[in-house]
C-alpha positions as CSV (number, residue, x, y, z in Angstrom):
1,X,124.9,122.1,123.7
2,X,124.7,125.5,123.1
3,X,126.9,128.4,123.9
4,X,125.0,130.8,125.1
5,X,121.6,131.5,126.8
6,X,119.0,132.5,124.4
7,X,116.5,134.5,125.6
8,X,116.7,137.9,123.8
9,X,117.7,140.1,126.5
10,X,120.7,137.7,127.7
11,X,121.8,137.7,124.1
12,X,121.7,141.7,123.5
13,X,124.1,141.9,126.4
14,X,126.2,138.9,125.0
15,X,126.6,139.6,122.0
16,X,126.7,143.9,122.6
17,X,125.1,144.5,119.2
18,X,126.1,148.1,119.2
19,X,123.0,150.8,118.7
20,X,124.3,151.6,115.0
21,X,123.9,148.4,113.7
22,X,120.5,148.1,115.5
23,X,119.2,151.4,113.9
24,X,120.4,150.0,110.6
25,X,118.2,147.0,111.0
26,X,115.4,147.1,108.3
27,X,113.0,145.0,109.9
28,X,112.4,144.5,114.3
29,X,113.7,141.2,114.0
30,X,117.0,141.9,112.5
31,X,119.8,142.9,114.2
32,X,122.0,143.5,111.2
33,X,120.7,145.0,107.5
34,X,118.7,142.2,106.1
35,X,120.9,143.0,103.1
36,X,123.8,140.8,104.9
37,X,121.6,138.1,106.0
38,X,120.8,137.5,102.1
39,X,124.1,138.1,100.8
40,X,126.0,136.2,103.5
41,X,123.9,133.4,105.0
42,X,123.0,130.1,102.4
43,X,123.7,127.2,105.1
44,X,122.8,127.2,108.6
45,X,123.2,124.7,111.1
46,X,120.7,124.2,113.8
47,X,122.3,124.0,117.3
48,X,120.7,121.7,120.3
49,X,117.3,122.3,120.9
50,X,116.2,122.8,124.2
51,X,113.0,122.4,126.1
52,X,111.6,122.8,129.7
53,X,112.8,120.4,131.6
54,X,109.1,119.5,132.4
55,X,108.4,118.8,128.9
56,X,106.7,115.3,128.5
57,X,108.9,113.1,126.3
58,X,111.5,115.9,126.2
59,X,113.8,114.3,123.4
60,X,110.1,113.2,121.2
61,X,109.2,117.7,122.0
62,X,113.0,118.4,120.3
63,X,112.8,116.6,117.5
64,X,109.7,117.7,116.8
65,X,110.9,121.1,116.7
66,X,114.1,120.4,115.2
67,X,111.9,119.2,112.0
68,X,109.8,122.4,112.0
69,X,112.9,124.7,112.0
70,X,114.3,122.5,109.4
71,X,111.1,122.8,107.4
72,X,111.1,126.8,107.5
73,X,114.4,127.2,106.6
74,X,114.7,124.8,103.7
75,X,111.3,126.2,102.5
76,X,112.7,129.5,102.7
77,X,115.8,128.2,100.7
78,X,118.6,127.3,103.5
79,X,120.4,124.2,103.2
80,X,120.6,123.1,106.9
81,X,122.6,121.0,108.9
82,X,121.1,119.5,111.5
83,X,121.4,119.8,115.4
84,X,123.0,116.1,116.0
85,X,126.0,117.4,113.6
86,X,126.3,120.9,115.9
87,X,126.3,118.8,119.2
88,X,128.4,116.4,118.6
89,X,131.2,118.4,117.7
90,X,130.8,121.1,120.2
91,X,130.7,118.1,122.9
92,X,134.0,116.9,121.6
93,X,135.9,120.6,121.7
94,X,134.0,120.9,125.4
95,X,135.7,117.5,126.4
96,X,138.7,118.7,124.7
97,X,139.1,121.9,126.4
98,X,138.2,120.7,129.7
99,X,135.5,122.3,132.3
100,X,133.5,124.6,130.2
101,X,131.4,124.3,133.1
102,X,132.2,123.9,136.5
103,X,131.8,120.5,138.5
104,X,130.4,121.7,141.7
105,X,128.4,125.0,140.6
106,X,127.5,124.0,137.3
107,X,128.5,127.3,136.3
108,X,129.9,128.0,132.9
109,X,133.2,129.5,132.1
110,X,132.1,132.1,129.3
111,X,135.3,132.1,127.8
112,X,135.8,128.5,127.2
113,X,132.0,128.1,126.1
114,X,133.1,130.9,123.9
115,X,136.1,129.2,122.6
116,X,134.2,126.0,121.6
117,X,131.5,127.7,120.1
118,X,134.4,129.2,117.8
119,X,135.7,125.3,117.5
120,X,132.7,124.0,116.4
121,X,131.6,126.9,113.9
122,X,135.1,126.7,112.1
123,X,134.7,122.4,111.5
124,X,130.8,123.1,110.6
125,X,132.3,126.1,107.8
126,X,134.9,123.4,106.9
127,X,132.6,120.5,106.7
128,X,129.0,122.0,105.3
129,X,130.2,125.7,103.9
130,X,127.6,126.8,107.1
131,X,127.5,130.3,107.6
132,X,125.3,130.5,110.9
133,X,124.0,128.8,113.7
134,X,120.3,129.1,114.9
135,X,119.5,128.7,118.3
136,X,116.0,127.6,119.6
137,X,115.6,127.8,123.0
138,X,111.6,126.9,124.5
139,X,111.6,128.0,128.2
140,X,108.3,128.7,130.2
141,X,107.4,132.9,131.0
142,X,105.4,135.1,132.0
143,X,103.4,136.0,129.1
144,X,100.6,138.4,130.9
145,X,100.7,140.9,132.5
146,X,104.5,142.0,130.2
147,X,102.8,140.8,126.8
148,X,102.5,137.4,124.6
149,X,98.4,137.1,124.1
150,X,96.7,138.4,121.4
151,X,93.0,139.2,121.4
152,X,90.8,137.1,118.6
153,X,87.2,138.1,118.1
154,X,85.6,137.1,121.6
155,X,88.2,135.9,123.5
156,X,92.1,135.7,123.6
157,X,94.3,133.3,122.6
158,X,98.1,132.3,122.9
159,X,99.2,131.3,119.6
160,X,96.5,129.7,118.1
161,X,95.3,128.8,121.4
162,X,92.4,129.8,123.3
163,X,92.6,130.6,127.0
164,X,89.8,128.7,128.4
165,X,88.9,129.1,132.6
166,X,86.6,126.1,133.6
167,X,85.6,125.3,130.1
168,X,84.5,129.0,129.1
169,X,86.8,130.8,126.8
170,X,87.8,133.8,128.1
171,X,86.5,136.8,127.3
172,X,83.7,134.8,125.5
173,X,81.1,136.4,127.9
174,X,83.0,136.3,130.8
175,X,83.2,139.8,132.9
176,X,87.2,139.2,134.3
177,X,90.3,139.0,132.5
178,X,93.8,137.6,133.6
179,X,95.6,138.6,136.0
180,X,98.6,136.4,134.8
181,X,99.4,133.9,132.1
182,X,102.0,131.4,132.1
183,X,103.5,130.0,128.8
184,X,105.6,128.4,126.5
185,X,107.9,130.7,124.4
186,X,110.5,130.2,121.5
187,X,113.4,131.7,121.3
188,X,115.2,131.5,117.7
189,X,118.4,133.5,117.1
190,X,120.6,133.3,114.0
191,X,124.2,134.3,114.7
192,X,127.2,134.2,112.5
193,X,130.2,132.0,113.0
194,X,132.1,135.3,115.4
195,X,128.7,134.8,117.6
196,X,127.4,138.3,116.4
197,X,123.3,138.3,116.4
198,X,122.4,138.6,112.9
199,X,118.2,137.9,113.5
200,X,116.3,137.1,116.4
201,X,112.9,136.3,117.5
202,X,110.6,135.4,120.7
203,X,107.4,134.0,119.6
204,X,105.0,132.3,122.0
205,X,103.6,129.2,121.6
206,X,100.9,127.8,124.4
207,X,99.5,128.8,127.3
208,X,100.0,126.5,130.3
209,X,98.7,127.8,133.4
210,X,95.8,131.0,133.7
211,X,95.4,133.0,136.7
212,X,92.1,134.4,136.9
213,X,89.6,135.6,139.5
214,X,91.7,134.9,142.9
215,X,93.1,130.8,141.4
216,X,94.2,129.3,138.5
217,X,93.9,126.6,136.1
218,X,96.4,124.9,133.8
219,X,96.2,123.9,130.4
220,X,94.4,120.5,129.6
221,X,97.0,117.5,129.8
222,X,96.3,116.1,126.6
223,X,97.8,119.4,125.4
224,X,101.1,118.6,123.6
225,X,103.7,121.2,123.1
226,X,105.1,119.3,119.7
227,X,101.7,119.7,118.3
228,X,101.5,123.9,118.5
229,X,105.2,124.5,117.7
230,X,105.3,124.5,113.9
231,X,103.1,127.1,113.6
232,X,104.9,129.0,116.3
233,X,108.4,128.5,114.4
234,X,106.7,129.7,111.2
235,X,105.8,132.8,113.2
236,X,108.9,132.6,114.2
237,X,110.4,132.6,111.1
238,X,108.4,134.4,108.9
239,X,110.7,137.4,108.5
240,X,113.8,135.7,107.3
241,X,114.4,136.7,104.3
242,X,114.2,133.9,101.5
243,X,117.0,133.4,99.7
244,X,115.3,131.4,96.5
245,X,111.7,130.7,98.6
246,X,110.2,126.8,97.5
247,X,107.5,125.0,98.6
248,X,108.9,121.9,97.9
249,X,110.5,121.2,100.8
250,X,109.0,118.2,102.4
251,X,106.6,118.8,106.0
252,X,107.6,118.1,109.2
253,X,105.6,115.1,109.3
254,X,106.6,113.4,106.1
């Protein structure tokens, strides 16, 4: 499990990065100087990756994505540890501590999650020299009207994929645009073992459902999220710095 909720606004409040380290940040995605990513960070461990709950085969969609990140950051030059090593020990200081989240409400106490997170970070340092923890978080939003799409040539696209509205790709001759677009996103936010944000990145990944001329229409089934996020991690990704960049480390799919 992860410690904290990872979309970027919940984790500026969470972790109050204070406006002078923001200002120092040399690039949008950093939240610190890339300067102490490079000099600080050389293994990070990947914590549980989490999906919509409405994701077909949700634990096939994670470790799908778990090998992308993995991919990025060891092609970047990051030793990683992976998210089965990160879960298993923050389960065991949760069960440990007792109640990190409460029985009837489901609400969680934010300074035992807090405390486990701490936990778990200090055996991961101990155990694998890690540094930080990335969190990757895929949750469904709102990615029209507030942003998300990009324009390609004739029509738009989310990620590398097209919005289509009853087989016509839109704005491919057609007069209306979207009112609203649903999609998938991906959080991924790099924190340091006190749970400061060091980098942090939203990048979307797939449309799923168009609204458009008074209805809607949602993606095709035999859309699979697994299939569009390595390109979306890369995205993702693409601004951490490199610490000695290879591309010798072996593809998601091998």
């Amino acid at each position: 499990m992860y410690p904290y909720r990872l979309s970027l606004f919940a984790a500026a409040i969470l972790f109050a990065v204070p406006p002078a380290a923001a200002a120092a940040a040399e690039d949008e995605a950093y939240r610190v100087p890339k300067a102490v990513v490079s000099s600080r960070v050389e293994t990070i461990a990947i914590a549980t990756v989490h999906v919509p709950t409405e994701t077909t085969e949700p634990l096939g969609a994670r470790q799908a994505i778990a090998a992308s990140v993995t991919h990025e950051l060891q092609r970047k030059g990051y030793e990683v540890v992976p998210p089965a090593e990160y879960e298993a020990l923050w389960r065991t200081y949760a069960a440990k501590l007792g109640k990190v989240f409460d029985p009837n409400t489901g609400q969680r106490d934010e300074k035992k999650a807090e405390a486990v997170f701490d936990l778990t970070g200090r055996e991961l340092a101990s155990r694998h020299g890690v540094d930080a923890v990335l969190f990757v978080h895929v949750y469904r939003a709102d990615l029209f009207p507030t942003g998300g799409y990009e324009e390609l040539g004739p029509g738009y696209r989310v990620g590398d994929q097209k919005l289509r509205w009853q087989g016509e790709t839109v704005g491919n001759g057609l007069l209306w645009h979207p009112q609203r677009i649903i999609g998938n996103v991906i959080d991924l936010v790099l924190v340091d073992l006190s749970g400061a944000t060091m980098y942090a990145t939203t990048t979307p990944i797939e449309w799923t459902r168009i609204y458009l001329a008074r209805s809607h229409e949602d993606v095709p089934p035999s859309a699979q999220l697994r299939d569009r996020v390595p390109r979306a991690v890369e995205r993702g990704l693409d601004d951490l710095v490199a610490r000695q960049a290879t591309d010798q480390a072996p593809s998601p799919a091998e």
